[in-house]
Structure formats: structure tokens, C-alpha cells
PyMOL Python script that loads the backbone (N, CA, C, O; Angstrom):
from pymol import cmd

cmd.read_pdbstr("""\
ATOM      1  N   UNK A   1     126.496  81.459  97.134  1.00  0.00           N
ATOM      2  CA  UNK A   1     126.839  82.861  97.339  1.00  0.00           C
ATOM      3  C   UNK A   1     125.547  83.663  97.369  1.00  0.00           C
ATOM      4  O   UNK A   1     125.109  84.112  96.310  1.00  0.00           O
ATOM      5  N   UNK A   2     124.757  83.920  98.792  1.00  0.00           N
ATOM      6  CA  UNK A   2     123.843  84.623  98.830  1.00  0.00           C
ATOM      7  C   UNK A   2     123.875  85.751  99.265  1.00  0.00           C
ATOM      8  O   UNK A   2     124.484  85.935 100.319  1.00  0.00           O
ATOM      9  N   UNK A   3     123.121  87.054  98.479  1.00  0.00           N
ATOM     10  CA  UNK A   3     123.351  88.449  99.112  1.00  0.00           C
ATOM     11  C   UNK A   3     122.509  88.474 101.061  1.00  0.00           C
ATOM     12  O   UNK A   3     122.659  89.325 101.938  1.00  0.00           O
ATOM     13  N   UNK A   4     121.711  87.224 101.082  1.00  0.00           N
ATOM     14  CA  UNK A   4     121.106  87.287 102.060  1.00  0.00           C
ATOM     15  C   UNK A   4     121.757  86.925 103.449  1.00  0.00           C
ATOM     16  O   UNK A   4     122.550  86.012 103.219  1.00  0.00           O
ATOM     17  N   UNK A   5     121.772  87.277 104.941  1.00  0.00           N
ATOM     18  CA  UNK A   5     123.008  86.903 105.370  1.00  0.00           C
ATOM     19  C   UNK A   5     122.477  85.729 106.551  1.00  0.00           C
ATOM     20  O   UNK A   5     121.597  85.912 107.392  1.00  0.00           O
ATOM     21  N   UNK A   6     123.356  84.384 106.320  1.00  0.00           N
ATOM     22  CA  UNK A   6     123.354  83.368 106.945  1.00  0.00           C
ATOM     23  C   UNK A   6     122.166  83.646 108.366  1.00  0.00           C
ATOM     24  O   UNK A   6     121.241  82.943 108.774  1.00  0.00           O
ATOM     25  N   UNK A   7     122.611  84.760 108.758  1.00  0.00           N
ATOM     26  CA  UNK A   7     121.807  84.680 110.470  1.00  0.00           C
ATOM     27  C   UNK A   7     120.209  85.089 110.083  1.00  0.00           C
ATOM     28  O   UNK A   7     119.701  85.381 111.165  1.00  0.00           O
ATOM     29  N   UNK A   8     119.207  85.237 109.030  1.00  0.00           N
ATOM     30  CA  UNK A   8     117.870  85.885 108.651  1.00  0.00           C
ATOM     31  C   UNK A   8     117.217  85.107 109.227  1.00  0.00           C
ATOM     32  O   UNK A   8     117.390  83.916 108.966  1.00  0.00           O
ATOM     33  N   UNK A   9     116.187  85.516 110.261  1.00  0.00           N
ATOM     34  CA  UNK A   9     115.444  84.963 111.033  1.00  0.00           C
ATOM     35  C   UNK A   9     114.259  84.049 110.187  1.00  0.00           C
ATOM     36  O   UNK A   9     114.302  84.146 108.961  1.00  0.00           O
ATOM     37  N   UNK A  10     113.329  83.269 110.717  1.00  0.00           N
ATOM     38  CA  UNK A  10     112.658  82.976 109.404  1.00  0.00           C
ATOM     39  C   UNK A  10     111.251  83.848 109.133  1.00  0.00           C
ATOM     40  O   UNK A  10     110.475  83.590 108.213  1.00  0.00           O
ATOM     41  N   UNK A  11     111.061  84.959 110.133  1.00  0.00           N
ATOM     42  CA  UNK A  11     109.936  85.628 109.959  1.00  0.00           C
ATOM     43  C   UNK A  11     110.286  87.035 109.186  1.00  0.00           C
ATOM     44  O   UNK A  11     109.575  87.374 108.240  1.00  0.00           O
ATOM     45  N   UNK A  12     111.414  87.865 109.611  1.00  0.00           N
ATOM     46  CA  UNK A  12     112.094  88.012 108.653  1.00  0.00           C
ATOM     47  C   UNK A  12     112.073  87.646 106.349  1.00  0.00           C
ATOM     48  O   UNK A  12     111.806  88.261 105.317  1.00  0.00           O
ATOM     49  N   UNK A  13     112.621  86.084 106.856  1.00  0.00           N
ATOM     50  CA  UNK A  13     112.837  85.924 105.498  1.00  0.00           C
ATOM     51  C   UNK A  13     111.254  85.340 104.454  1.00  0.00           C
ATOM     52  O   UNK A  13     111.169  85.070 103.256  1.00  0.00           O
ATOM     53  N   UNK A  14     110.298  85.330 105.455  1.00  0.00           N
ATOM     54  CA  UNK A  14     108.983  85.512 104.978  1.00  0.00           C
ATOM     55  C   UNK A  14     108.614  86.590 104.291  1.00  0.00           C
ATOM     56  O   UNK A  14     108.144  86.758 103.165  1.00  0.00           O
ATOM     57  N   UNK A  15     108.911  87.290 105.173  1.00  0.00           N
ATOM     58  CA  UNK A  15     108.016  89.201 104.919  1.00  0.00           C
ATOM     59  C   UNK A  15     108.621  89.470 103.563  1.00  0.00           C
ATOM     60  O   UNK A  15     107.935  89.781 102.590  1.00  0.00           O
ATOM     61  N   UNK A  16     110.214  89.310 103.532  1.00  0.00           N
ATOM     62  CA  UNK A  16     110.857  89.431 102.508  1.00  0.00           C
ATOM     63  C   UNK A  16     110.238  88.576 101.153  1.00  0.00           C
ATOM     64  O   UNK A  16     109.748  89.212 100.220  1.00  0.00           O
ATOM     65  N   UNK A  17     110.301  87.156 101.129  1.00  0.00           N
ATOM     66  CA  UNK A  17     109.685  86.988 100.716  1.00  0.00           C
ATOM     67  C   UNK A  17     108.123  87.343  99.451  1.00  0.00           C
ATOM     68  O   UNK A  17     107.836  87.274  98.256  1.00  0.00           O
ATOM     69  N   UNK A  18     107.590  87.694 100.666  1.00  0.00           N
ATOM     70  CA  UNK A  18     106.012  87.593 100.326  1.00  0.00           C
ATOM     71  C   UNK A  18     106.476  89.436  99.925  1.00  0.00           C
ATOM     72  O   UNK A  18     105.828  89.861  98.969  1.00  0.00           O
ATOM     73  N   UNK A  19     107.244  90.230 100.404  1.00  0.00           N
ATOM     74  CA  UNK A  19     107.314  91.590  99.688  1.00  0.00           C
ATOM     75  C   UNK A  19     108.147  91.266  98.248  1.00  0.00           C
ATOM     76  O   UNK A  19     107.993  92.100  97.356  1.00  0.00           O
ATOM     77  N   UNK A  20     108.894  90.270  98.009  1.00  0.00           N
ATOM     78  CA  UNK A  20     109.107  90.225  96.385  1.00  0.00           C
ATOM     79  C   UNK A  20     108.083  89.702  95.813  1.00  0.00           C
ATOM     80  O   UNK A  20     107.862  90.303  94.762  1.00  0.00           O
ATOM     81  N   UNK A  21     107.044  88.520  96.078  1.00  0.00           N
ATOM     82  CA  UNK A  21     106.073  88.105  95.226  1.00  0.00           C
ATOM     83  C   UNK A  21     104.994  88.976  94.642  1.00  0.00           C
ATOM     84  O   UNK A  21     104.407  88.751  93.584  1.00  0.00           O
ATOM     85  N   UNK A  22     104.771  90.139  95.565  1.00  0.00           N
ATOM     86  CA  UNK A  22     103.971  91.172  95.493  1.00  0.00           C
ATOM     87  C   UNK A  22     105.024  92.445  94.882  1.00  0.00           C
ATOM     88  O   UNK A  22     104.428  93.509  94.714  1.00  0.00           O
ATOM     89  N   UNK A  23     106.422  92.455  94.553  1.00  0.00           N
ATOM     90  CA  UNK A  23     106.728  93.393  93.559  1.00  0.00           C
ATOM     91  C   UNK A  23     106.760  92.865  92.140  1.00  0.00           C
ATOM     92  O   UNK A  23     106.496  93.506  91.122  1.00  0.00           O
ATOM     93  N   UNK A  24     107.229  91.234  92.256  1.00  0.00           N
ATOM     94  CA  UNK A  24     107.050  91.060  91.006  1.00  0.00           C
ATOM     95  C   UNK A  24     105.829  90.710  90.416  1.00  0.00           C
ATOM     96  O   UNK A  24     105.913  90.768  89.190  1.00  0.00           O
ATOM     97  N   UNK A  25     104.550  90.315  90.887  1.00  0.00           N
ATOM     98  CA  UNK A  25     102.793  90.462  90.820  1.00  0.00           C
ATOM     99  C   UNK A  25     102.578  91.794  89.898  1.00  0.00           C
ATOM    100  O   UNK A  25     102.246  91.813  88.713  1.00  0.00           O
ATOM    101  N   UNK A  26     102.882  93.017  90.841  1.00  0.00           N
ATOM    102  CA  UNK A  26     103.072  94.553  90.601  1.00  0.00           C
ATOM    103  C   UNK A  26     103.604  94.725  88.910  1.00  0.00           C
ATOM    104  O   UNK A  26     103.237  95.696  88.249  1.00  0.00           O
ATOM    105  N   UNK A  27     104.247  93.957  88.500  1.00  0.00           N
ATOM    106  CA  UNK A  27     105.137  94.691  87.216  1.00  0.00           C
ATOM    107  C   UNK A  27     104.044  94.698  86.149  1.00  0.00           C
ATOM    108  O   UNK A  27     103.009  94.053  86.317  1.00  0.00           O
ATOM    109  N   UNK A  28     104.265  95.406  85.080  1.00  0.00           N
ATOM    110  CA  UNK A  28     103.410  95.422  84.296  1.00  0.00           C
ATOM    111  C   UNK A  28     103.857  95.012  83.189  1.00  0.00           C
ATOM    112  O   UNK A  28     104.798  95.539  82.596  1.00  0.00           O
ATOM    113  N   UNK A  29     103.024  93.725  82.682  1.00  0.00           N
ATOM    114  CA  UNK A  29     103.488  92.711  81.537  1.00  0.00           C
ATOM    115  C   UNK A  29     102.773  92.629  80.818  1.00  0.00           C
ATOM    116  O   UNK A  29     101.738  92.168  81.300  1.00  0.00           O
ATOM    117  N   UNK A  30     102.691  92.876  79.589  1.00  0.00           N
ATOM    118  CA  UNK A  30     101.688  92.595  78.539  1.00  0.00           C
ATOM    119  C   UNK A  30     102.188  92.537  77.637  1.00  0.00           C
ATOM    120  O   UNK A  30     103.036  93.280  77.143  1.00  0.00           O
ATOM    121  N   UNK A  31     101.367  90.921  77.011  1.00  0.00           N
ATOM    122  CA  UNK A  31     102.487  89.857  75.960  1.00  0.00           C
ATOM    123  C   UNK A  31     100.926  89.406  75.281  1.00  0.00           C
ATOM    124  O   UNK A  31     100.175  88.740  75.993  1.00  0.00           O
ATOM    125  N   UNK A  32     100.627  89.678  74.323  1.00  0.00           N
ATOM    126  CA  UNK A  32      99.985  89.262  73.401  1.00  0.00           C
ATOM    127  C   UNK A  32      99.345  87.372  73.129  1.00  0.00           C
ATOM    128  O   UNK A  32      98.289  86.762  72.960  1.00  0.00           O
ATOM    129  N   UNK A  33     101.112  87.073  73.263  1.00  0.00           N
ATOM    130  CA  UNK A  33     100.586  85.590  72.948  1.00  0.00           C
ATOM    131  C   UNK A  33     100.189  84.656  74.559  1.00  0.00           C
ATOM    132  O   UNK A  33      99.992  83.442  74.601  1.00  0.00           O
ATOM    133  N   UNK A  34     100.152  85.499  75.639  1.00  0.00           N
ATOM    134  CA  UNK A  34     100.097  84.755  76.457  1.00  0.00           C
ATOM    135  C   UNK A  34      98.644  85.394  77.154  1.00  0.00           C
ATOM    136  O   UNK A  34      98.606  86.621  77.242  1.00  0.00           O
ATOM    137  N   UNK A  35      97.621  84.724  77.580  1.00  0.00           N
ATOM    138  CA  UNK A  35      96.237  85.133  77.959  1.00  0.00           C
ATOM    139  C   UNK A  35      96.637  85.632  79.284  1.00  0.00           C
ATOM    140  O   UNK A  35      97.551  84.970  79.778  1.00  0.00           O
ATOM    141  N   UNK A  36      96.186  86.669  80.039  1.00  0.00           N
ATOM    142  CA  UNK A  36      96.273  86.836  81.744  1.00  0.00           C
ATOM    143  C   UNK A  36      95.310  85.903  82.008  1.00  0.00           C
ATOM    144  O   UNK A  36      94.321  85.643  81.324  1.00  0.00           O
ATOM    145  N   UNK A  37      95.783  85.238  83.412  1.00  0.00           N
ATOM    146  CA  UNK A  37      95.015  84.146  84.293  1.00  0.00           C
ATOM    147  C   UNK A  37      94.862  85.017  85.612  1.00  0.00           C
ATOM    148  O   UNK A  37      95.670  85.070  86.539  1.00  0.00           O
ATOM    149  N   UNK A  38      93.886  85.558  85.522  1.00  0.00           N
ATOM    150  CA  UNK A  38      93.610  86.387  86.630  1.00  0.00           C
ATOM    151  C   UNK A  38      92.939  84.923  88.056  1.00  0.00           C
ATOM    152  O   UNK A  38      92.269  85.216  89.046  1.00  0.00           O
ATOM    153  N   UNK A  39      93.249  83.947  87.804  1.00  0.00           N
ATOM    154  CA  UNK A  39      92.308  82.890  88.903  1.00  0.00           C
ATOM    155  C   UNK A  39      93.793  82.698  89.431  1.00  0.00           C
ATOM    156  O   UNK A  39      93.870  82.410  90.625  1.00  0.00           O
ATOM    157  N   UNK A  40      95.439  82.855  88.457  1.00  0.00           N
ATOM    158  CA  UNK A  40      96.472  82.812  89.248  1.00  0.00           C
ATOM    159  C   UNK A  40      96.832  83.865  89.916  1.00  0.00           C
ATOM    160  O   UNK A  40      97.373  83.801  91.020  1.00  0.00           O
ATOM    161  N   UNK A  41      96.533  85.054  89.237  1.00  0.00           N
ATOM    162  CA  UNK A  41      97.068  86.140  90.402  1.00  0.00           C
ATOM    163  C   UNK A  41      96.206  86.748  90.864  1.00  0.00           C
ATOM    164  O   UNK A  41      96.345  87.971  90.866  1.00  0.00           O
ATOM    165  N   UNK A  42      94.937  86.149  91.457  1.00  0.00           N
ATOM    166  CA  UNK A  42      93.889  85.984  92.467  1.00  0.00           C
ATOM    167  C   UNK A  42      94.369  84.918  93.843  1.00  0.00           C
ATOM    168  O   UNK A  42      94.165  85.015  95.053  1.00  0.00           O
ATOM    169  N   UNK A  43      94.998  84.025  93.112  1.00  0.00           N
ATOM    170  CA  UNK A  43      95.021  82.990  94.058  1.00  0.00           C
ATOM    171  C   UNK A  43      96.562  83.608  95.357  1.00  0.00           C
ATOM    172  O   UNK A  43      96.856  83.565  96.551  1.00  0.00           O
ATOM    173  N   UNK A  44      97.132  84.160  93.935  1.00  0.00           N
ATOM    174  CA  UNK A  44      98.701  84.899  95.306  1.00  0.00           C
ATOM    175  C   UNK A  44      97.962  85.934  95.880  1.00  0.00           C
ATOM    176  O   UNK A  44      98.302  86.142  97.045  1.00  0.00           O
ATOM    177  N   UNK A  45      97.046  86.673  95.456  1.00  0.00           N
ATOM    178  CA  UNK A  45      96.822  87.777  96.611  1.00  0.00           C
ATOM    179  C   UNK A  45      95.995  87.326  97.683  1.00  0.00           C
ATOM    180  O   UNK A  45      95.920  88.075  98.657  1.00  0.00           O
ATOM    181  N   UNK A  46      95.357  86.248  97.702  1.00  0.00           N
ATOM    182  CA  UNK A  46      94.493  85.703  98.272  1.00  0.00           C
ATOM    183  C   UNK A  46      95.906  84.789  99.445  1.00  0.00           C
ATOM    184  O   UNK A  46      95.791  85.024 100.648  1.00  0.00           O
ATOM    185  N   UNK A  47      96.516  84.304  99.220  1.00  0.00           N
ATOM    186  CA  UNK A  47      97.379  83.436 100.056  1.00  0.00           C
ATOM    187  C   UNK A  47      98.076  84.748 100.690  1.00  0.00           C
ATOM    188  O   UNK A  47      97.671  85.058 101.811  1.00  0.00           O
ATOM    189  N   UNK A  48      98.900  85.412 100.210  1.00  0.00           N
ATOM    190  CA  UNK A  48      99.413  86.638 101.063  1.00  0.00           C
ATOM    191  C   UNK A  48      98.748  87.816 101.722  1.00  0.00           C
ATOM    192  O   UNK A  48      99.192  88.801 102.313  1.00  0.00           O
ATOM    193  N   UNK A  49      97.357  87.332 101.386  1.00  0.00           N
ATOM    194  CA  UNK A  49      96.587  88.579 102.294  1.00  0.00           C
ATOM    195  C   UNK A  49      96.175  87.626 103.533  1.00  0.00           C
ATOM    196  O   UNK A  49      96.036  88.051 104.680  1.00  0.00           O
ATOM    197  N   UNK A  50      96.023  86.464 103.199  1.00  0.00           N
ATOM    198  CA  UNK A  50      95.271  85.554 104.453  1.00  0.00           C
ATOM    199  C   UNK A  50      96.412  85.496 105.438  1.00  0.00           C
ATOM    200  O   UNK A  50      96.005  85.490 106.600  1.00  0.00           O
ATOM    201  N   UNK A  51      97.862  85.447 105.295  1.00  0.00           N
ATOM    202  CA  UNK A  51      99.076  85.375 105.890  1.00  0.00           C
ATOM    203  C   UNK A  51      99.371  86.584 106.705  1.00  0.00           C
ATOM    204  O   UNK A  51      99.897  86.710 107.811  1.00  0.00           O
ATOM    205  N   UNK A  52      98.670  87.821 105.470  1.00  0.00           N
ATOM    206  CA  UNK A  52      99.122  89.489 106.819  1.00  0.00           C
ATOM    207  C   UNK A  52      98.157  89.716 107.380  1.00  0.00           C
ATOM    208  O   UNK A  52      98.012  90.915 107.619  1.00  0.00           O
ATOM    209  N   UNK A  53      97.190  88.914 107.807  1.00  0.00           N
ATOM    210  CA  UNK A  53      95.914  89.285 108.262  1.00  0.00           C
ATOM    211  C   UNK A  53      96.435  88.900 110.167  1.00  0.00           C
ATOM    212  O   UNK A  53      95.621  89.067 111.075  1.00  0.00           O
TER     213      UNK A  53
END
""", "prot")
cmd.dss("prot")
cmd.show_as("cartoon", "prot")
cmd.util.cbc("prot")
cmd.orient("prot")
């Protein structure tokens, strides 16, 4: 049961995609017991910028 509908092209369901990885990137999380790995969320902006280029 997906809100998404059967016919989504696949360039389409990219953009979509790569626009949730970059809202949820965006949120602002800060948790004490867990260190930020800025070499991981270097590495997603780096793959989705090389993709909208």
C-alpha cells in the first residue's frame, strides 16, 4: 500500500527521492551520545550534488 502511484516515472521517483534524503540530512539532531560523522553527511551531499550537476 503505497501513497506513491504505480505509473512514477523513474526520473521522477529519483528527484523525489534525492529531495527526501536532503530533507531528512536538513533536520536538526543533536544527541549527545552519538558523535556527528560529518565524512557521512559529506559523502550524501557529495553523491547528490554530482547527480544535479
Amino acid at each position: 500500500m503505497s501513497p506513491l502511484p504505480a505509473a512514477l516515472a523513474a526520473e521522477p521517483a529519483v528527484m523525489l527521492a534525492q529531495q527526501c534524503v536532503r530533507m531528512v540530512l536538513a533536520l536538526p539532531v543533536k544527541n549527545a551520545d552519538v558523535p556527528a560523522d560529518a565524512r557521512l553527511r559529506g559523502l550524501f551531499t557529495h553523491v547528490l550534488g554530482q547527480r544535479n550537476a
